[in-house]
KEKE-3310 file (N, C-alpha, C; in steps of 0.2 Angstrom, whole numbers, plus 5000, padded with zeros to 4 digits):
npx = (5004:5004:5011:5004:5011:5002:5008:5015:5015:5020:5032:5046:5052:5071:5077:5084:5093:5093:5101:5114:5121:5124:5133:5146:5151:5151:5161:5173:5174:5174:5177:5179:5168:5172:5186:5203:5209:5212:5204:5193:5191:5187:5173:5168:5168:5156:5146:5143:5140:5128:5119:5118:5111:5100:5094:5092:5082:5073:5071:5081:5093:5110:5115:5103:5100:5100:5106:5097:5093:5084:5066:5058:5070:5073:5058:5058:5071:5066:5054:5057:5071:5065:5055:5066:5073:5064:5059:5069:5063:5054:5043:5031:5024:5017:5008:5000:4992:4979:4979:4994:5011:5018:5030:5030:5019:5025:5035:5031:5023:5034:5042:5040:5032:5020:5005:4993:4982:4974:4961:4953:4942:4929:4934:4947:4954:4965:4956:4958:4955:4954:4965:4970:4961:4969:4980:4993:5004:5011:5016:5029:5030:5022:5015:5011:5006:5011:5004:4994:4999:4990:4978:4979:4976:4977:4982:4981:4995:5000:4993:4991:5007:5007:4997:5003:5017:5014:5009:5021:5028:5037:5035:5031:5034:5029:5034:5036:5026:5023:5031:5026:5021:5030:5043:5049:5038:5035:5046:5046:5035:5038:5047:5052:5058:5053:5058:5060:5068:5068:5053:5052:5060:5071:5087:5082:5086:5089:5086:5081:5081:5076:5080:5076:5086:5093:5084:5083:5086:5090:5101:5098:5106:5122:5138:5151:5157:5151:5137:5138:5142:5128:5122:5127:5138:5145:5141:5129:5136:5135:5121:5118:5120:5110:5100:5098:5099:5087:5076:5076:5076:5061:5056:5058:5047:5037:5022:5014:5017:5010:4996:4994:4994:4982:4972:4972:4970:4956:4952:4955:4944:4934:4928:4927:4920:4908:4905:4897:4899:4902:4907:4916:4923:4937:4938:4940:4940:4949:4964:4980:4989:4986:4985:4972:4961:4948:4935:4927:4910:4908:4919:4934:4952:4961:4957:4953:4968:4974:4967:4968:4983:4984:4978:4988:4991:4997:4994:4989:4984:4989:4999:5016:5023:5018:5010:5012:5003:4991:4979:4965:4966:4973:4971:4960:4949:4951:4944:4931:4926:4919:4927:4925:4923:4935:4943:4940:4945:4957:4974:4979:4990:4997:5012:5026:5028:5015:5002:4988:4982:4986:4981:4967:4966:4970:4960:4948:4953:4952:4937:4935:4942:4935:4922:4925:4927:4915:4905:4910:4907:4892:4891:4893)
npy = (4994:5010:5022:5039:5056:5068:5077:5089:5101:5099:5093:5093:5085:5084:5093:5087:5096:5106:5097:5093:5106:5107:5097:5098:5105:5097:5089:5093:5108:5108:5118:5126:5141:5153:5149:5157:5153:5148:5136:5140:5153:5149:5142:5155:5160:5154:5153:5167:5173:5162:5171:5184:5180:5175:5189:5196:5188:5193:5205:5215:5219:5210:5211:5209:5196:5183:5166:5152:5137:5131:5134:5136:5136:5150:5158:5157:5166:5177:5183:5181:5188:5201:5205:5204:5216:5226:5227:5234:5246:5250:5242:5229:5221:5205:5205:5192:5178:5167:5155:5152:5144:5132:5135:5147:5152:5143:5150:5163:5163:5157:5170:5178:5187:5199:5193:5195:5188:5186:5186:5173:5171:5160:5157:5158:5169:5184:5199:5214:5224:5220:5221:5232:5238:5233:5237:5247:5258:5250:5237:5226:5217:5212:5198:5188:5174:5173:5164:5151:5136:5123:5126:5135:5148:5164:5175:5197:5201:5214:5223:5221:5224:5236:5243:5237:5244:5257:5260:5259:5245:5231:5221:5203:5191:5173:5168:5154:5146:5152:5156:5155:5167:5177:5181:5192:5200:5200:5204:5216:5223:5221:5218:5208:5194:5173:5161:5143:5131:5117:5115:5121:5112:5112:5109:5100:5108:5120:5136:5154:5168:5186:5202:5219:5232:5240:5235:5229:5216:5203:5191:5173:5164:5158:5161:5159:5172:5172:5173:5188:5190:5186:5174:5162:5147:5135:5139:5130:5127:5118:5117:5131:5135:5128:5131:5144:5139:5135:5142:5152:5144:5140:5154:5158:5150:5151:5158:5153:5141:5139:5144:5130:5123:5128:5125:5111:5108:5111:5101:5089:5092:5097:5083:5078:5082:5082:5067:5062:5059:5066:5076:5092:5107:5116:5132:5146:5155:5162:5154:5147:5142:5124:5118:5110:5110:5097:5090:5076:5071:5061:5054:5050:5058:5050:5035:5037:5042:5034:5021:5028:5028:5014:5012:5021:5032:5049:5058:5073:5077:5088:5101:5092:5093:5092:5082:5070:5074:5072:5082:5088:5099:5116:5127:5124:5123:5134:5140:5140:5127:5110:5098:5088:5088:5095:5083:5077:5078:5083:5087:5091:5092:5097:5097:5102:5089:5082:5077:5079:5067:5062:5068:5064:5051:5050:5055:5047:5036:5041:5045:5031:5024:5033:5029:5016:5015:5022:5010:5000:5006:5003:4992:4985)
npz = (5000:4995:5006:5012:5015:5025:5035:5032:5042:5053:5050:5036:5026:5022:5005:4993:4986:4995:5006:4997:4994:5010:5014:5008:5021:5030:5031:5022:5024:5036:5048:5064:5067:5074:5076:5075:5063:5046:5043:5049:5046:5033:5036:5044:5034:5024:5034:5034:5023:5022:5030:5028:5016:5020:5026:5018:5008:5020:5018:5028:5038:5038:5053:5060:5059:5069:5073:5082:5089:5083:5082:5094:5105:5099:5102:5114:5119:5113:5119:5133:5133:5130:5140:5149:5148:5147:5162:5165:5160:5165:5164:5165:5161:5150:5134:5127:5114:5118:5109:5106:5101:5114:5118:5117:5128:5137:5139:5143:5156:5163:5166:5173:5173:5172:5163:5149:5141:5125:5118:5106:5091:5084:5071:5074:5075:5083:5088:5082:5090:5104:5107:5108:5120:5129:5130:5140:5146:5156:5146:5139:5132:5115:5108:5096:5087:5069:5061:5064:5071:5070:5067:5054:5056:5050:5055:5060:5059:5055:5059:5072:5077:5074:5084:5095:5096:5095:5105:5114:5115:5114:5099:5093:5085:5080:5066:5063:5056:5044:5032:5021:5015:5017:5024:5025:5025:5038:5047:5041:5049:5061:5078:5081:5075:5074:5065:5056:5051:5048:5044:5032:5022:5025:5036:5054:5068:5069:5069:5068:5073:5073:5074:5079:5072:5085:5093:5110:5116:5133:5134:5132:5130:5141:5138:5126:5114:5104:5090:5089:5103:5110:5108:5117:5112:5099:5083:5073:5059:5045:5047:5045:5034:5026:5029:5024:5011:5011:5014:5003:4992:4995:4996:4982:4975:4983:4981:4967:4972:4985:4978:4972:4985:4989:4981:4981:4995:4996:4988:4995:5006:5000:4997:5006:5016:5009:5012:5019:5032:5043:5045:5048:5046:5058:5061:5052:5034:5033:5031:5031:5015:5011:5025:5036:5047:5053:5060:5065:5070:5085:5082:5089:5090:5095:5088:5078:5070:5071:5065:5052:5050:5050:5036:5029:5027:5034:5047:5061:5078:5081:5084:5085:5095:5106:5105:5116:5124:5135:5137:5129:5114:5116:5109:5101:5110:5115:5103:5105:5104:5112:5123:5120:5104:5101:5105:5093:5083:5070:5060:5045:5032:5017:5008:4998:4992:4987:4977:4968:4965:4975:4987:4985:4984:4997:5004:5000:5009:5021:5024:5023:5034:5045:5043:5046:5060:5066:5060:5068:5082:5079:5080:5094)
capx = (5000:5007:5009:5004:5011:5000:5009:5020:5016:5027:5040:5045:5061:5074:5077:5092:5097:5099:5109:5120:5125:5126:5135:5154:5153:5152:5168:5177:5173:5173:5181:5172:5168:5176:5193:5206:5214:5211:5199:5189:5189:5182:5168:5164:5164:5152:5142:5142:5135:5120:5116:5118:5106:5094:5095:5091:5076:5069:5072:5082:5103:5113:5117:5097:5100:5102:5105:5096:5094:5077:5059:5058:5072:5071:5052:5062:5073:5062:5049:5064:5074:5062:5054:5072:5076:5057:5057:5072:5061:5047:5038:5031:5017:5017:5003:5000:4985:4978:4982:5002:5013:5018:5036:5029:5014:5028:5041:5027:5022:5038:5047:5038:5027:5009:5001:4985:4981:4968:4956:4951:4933:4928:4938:4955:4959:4963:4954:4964:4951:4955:4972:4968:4959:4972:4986:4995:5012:5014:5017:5036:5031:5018:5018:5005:5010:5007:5000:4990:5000:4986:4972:4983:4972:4981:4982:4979:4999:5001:4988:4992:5010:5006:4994:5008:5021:5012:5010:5029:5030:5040:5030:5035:5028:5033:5033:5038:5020:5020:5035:5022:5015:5035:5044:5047:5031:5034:5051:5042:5032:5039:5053:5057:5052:5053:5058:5062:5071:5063:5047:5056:5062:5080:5086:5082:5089:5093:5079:5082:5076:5076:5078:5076:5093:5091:5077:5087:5083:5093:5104:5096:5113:5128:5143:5155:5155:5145:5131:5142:5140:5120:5119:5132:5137:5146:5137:5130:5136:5131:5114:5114:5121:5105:5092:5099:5098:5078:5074:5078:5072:5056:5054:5056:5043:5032:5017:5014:5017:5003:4988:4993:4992:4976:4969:4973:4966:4948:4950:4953:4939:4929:4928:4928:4913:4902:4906:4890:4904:4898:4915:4916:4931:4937:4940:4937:4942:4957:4970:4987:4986:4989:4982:4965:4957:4944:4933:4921:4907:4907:4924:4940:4956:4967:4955:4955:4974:4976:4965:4972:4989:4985:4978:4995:4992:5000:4993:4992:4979:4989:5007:5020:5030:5013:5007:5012:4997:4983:4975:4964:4969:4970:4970:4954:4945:4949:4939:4926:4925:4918:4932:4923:4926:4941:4947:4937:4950:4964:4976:4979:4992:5001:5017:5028:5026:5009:4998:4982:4982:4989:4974:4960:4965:4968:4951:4946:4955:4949:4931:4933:4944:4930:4916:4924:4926:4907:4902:4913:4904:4888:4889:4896)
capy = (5000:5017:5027:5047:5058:5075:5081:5096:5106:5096:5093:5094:5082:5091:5095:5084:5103:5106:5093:5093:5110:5106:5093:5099:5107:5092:5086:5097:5116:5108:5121:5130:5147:5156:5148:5161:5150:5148:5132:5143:5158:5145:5143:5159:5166:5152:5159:5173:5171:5160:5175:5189:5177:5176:5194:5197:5187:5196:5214:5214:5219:5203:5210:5208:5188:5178:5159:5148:5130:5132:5139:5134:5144:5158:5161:5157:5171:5182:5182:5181:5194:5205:5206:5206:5223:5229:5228:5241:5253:5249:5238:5223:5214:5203:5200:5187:5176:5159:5151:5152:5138:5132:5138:5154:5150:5140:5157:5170:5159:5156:5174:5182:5196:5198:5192:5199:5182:5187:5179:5172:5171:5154:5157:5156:5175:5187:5204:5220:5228:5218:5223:5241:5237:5230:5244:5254:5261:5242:5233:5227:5212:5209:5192:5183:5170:5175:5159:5144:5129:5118:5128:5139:5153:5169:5181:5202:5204:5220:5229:5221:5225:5244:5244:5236:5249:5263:5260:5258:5239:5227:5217:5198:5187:5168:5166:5147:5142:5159:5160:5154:5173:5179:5182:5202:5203:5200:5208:5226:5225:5219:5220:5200:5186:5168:5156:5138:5129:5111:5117:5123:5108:5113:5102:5101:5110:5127:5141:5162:5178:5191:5205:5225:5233:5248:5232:5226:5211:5200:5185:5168:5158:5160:5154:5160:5179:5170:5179:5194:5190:5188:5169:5158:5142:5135:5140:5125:5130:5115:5120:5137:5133:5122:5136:5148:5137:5131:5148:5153:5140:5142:5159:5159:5147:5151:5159:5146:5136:5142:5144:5123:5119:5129:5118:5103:5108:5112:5095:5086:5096:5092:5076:5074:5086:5077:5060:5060:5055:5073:5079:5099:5111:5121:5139:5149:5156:5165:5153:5146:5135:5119:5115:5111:5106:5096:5084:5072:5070:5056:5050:5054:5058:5044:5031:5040:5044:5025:5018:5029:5025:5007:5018:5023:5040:5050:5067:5072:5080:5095:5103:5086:5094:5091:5075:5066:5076:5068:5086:5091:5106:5123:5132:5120:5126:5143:5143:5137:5120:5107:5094:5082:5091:5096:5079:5072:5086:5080:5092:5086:5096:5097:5100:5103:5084:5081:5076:5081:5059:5058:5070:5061:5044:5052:5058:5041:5035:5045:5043:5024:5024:5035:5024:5009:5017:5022:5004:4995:5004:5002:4982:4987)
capz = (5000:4994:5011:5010:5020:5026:5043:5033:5045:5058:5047:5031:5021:5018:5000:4990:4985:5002:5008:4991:4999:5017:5015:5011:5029:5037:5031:5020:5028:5046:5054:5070:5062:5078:5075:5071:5056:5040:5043:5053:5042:5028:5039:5045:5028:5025:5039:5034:5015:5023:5036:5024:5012:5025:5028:5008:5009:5025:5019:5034:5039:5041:5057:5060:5059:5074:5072:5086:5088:5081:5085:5104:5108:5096:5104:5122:5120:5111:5126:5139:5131:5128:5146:5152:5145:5148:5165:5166:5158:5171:5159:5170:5155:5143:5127:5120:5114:5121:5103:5104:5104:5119:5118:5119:5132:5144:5142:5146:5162:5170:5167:5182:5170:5173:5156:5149:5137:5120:5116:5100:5088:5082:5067:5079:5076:5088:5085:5085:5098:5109:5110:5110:5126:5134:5131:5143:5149:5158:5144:5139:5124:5114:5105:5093:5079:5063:5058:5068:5067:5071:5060:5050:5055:5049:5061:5057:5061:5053:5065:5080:5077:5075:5091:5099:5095:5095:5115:5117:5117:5108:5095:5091:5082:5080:5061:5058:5050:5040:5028:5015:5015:5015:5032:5024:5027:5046:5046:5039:5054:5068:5081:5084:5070:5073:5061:5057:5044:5047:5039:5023:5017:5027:5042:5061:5075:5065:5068:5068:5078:5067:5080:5071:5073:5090:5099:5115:5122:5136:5132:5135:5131:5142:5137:5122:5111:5096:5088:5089:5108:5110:5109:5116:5108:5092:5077:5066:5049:5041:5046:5044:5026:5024:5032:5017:5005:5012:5012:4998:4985:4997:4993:4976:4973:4986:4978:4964:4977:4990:4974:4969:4990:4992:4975:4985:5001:4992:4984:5001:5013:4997:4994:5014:5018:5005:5010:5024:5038:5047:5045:5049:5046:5061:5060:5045:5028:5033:5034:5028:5010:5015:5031:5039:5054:5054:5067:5064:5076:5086:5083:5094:5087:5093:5085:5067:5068:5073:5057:5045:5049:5046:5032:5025:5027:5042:5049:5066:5081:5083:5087:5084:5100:5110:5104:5121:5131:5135:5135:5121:5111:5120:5102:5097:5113:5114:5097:5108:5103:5118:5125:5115:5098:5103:5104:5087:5078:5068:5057:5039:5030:5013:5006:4992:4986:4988:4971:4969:4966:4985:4990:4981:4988:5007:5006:5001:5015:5027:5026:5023:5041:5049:5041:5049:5066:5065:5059:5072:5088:5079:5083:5101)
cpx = (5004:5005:5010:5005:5009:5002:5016:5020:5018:5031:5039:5054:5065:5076:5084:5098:5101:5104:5113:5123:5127:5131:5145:5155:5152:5158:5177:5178:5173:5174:5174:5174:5169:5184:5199:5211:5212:5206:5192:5186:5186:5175:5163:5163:5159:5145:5139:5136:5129:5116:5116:5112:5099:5090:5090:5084:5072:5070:5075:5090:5105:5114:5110:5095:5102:5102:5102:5096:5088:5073:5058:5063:5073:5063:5055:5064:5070:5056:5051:5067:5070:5058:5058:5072:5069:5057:5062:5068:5053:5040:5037:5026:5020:5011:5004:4993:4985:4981:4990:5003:5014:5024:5035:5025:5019:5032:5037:5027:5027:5042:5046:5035:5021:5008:4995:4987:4974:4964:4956:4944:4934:4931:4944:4959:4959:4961:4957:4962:4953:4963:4973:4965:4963:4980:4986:5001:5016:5019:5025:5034:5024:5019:5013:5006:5006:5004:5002:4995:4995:4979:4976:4980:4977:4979:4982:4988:5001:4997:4991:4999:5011:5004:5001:5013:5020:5010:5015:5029:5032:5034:5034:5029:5031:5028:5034:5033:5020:5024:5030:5020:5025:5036:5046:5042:5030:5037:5049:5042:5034:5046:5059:5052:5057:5052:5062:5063:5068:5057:5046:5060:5070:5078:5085:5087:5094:5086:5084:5078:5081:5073:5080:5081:5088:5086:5085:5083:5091:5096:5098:5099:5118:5133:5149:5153:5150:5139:5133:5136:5132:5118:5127:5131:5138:5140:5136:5131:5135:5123:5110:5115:5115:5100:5093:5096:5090:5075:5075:5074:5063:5054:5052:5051:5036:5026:5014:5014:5009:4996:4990:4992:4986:4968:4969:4969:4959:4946:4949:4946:4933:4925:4926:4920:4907:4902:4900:4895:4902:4904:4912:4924:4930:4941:4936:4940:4950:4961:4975:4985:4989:4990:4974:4967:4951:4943:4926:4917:4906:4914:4931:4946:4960:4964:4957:4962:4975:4975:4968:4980:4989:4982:4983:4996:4992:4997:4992:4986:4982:4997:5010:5023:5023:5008:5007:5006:4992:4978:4971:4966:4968:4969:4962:4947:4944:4946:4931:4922:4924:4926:4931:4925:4931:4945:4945:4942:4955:4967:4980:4983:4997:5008:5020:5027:5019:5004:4993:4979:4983:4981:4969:4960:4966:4963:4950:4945:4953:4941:4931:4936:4938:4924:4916:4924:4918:4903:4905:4908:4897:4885:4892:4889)
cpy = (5006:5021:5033:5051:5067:5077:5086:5099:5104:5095:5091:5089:5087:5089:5090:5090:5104:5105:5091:5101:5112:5103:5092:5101:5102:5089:5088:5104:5113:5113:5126:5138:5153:5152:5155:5159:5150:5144:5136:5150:5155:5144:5146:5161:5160:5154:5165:5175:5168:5164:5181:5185:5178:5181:5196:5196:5191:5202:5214:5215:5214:5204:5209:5200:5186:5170:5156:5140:5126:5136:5141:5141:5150:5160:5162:5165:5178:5184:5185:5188:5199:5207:5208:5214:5229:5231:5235:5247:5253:5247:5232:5216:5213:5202:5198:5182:5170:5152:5151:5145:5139:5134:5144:5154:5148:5147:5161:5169:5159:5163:5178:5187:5194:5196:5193:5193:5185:5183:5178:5169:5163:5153:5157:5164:5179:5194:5211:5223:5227:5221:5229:5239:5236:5234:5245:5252:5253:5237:5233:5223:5212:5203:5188:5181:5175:5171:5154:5136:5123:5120:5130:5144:5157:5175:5191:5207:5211:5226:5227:5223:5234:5246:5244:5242:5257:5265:5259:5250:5235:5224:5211:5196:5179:5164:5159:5144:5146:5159:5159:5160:5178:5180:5189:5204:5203:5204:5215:5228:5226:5219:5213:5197:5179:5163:5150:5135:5122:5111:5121:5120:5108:5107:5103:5104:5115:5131:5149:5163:5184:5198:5214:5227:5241:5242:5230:5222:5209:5195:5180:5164:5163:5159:5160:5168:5176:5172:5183:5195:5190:5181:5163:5152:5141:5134:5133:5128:5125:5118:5127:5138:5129:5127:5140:5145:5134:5136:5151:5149:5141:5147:5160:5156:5148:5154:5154:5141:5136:5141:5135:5118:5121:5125:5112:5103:5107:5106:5090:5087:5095:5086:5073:5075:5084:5071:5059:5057:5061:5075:5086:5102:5116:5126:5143:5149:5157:5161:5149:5140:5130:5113:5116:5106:5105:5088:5082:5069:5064:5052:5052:5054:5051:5040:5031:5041:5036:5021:5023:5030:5018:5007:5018:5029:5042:5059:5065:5075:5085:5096:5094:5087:5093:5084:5070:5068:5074:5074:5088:5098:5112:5127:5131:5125:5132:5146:5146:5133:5116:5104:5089:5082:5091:5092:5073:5076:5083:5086:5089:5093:5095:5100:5098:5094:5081:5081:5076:5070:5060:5064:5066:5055:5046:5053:5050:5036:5035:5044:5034:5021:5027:5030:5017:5010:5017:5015:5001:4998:5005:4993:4981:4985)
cpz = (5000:5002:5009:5014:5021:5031:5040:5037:5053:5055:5042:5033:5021:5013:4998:4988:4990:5005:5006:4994:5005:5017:5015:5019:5036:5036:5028:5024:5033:5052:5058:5067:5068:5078:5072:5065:5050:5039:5047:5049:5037:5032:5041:5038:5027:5030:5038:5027:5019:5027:5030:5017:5013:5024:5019:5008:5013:5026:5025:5033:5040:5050:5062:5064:5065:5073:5080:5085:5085:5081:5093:5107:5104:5101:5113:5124:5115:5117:5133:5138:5132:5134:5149:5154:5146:5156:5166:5163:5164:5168:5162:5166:5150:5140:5127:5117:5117:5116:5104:5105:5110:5121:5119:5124:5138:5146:5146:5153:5166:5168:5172:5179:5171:5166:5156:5143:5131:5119:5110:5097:5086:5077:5067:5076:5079:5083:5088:5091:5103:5113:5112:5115:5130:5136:5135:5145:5153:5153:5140:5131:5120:5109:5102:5087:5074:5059:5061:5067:5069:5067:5055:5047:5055:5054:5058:5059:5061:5056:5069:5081:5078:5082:5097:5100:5096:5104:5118:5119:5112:5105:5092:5090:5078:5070:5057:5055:5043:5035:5022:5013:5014:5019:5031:5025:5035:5048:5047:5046:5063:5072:5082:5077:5071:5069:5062:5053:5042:5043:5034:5019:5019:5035:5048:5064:5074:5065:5068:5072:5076:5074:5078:5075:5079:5093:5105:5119:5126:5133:5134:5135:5134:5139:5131:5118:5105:5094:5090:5099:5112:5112:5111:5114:5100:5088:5074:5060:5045:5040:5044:5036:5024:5025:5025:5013:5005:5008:5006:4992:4988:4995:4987:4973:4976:4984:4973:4968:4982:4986:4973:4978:4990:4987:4980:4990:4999:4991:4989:5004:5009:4998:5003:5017:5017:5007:5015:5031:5042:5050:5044:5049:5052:5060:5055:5040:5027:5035:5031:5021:5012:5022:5032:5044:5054:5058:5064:5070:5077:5087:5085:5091:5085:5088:5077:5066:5068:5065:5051:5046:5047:5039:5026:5025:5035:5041:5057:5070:5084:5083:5090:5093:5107:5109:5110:5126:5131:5135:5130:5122:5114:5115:5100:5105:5115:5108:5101:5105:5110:5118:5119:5108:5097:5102:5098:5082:5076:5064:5051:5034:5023:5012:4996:4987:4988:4982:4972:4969:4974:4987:4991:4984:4995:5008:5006:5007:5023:5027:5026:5032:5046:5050:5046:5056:5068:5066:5064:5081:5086:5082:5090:5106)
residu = (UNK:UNK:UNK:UNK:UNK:UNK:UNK:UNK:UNK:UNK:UNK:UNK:UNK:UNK:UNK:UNK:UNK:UNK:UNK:UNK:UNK:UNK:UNK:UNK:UNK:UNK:UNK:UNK:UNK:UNK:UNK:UNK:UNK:UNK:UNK:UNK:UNK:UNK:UNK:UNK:UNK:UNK:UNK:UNK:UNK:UNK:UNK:UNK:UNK:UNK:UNK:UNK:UNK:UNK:UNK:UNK:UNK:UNK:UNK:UNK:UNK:UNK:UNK:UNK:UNK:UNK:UNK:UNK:UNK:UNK:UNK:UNK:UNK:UNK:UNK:UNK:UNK:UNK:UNK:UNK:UNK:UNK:UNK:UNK:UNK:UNK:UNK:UNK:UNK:UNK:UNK:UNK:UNK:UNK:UNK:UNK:UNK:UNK:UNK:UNK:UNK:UNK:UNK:UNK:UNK:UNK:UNK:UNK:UNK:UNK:UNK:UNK:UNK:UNK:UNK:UNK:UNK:UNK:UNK:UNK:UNK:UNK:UNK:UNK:UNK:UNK:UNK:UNK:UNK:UNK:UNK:UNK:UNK:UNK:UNK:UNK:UNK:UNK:UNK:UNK:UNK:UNK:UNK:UNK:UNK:UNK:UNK:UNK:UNK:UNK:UNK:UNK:UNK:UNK:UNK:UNK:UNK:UNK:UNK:UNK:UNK:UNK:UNK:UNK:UNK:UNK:UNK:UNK:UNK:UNK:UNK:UNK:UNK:UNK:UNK:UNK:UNK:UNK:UNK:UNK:UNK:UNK:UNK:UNK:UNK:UNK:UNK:UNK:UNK:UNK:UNK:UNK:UNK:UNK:UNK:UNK:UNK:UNK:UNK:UNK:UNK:UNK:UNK:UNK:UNK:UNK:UNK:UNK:UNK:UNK:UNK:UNK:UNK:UNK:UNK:UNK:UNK:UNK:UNK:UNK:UNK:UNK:UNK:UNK:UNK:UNK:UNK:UNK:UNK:UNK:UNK:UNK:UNK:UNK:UNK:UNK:UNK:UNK:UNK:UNK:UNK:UNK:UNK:UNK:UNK:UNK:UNK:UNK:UNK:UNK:UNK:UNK:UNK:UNK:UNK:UNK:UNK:UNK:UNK:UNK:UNK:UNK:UNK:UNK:UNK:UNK:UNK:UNK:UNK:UNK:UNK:UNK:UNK:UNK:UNK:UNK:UNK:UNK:UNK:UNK:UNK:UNK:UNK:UNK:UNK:UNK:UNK:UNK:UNK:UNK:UNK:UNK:UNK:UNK:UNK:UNK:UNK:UNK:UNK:UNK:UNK:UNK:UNK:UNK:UNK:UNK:UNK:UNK:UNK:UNK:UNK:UNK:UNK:UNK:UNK:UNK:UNK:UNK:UNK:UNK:UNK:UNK:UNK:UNK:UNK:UNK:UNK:UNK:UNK:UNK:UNK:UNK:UNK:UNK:UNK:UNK:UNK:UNK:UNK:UNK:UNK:UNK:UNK:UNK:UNK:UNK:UNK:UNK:UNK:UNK:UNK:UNK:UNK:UNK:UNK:UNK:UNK:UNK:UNK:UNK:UNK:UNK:UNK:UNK:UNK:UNK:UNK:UNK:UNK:UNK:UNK:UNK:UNK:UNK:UNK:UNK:UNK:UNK:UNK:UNK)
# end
């Protein structure tokens, strides 16, 4: 049985492109890109090209770029950092909304700020008013993705970023679902952006925080002057050699790219909505191409993730990095979704190799996996 795989929006392959130019700097280029020799000057200038690359893409200074070791900690220390340095101004809040990942939800929590938490409409977006309500002179961060990684509702960034600023508070915003829309569109607006290479086709445990030249936040690594002293710790350069080169071919493609996933989605949530299995989409119109969420009444996640695995198709009930919790979804219920629904919700997402063939037969899949769920506690 051909297995199809819809969870890009946990993680993406990396590219053969990619890894054909990662690949000298694991053995050739090896040198630590803080070395003062020659081996180490090959490196850093390495370094330096995929950060001045980056920079290019994200209308942005190279000296802008931050390498981290992903998302987690780019959102860590953007959250951290950025209240650090707030409180010396006598700034004691943080924004943010109920949807965030939890890399941002665990930081806000344990750095000792008061948080004011947003709320969001049934369509998983938060509403600029609210933010405006929640202003004043306290506040040091504000922080709200740019796009849902469990619905891939699109967020009104470019207002909230303004609100935010216009009351003297940093503005961040944890970009890794979003470059789909172009991470200069985050850039433009905002003070801190995070992103992540794994979900562009580049390799794990390589993210950035894009942080505007004049913002100060605090370190969150000790240790060595690396990141022109900001983040201790040798640099990967294979991987940051890999981030460039994701980023980048992702870019260039991305539009064409986005109109042939948002074709594909239509064709799935078709084909699925129709079939009488009393399948519903969570959220709304506005959101990323290439993912959905949807629940079918009656039937609980694990079961359906269970059957269409033996299926051959792999998707997932939420956030990969949260899949261990027995919780259901806190994004899913701050739609205002029940528990019950909550945990009938799976997250079924495309990427760059995904054929309108692979769609057409997942749908099939899926409703013949529900079908049989259904029929099996009819004879119960």
């Amino acid at each position: 049985m051909r297995r199809i795989y819809l969870d890009y929006a946990a993680t993406t392959p990396v590219s053969p492109e990619v890894l054909r130019d990662m690949l000298p700097y694991f053995s050739e280029t090896f040198g630590n890109a803080d070395s003062p020799h020659s081996f180490g000057r090959d490196a850093a200038d390495a370094l330096d090209r995929a950060r001045r690359r980056i920079a290019e893409i994200a209308g942005a200074r190279h000296t802008e770029i931050y390498f981290t070791s992903g998302g987690t900690e780019a959102n860590n220390w953007a959250v951290k950092g950025a209240f650090k340095e707030g409180v010396k101004r006598g700034r004691n809040r943080i924004i943010t909304s109920v949807i965030e990942h939890s890399s941002v939800l665990s930081a806000v929590s344990s750095c000792g700020a008061a948080v004011t938490y947003l709320p969001v409409g049934a369509d998983g977006t938060v509403d600029p008013e609210s933010l405006e309500l929640a202003m004043d002179g306290d506040v040091a961060l504000v922080s709200v993705m740019a796009v849902n990684n469990e619905t891939g509702a699109v967020q009104p960034t470019e207002r909230l970023a303004e609100i935010a600023r216009r009351g003297g508070a940093l503005f961040h915003t944890d970009a890794v679902q979003a470059a789909c829309f172009g991470i200069s569109r985050y850039a433009a607006v905002s003070d801190l952006v995070t992103l992540s290479a794994h979900k562009l086709y580049g390799p794990k445990g390589i993210g950035m925080l894009y942080v505007r030249r004049g913002t100060r936040i605090g370190k969150l690594i000790e240790g060595g002057e690396q990141e022109r002293d900001m983040r201790g710790g040798t640099v990967n350069v294979p991987a940051a050699v890999g981030f460039a080169s994701a980023l980048s071919a992702y870019d260039a493609a991305r539009e064409e790219e986005n109109e042939r996933l948002r074709a594909l989605r239509d064709i799935f949530v078709s084909r699925v909505l129709g079939s009488g299995i009393g399948a519903v989409v969570n959220g709304g119109e506005r959101s990323a191409p290439g993912i959905v969420n949807l629940r079918v009444r009656g039937i609980d996640d694990d079961s359906l993730l269970h059957m269409l695995d033996l299926e051959g198709v792999a998707c997932s009930a939420g956030a990969a990095c949260s899949s261990g919790s027995a919780e259901p979804s806190h994004v899913l219920l701050a739609m205002g979704l029940t528990e019950s629904e909550a945990r009938s919700s799976v997250r079924v997402s495309m990427g760059r190799s995904t054929t309108e063939s692979d769609v057409s037969e997942a749908a099939e899949r899926f409703v013949r996996a529900a079908e049989r769920i259904i029929s099996g506690r009819k004879k119960q």
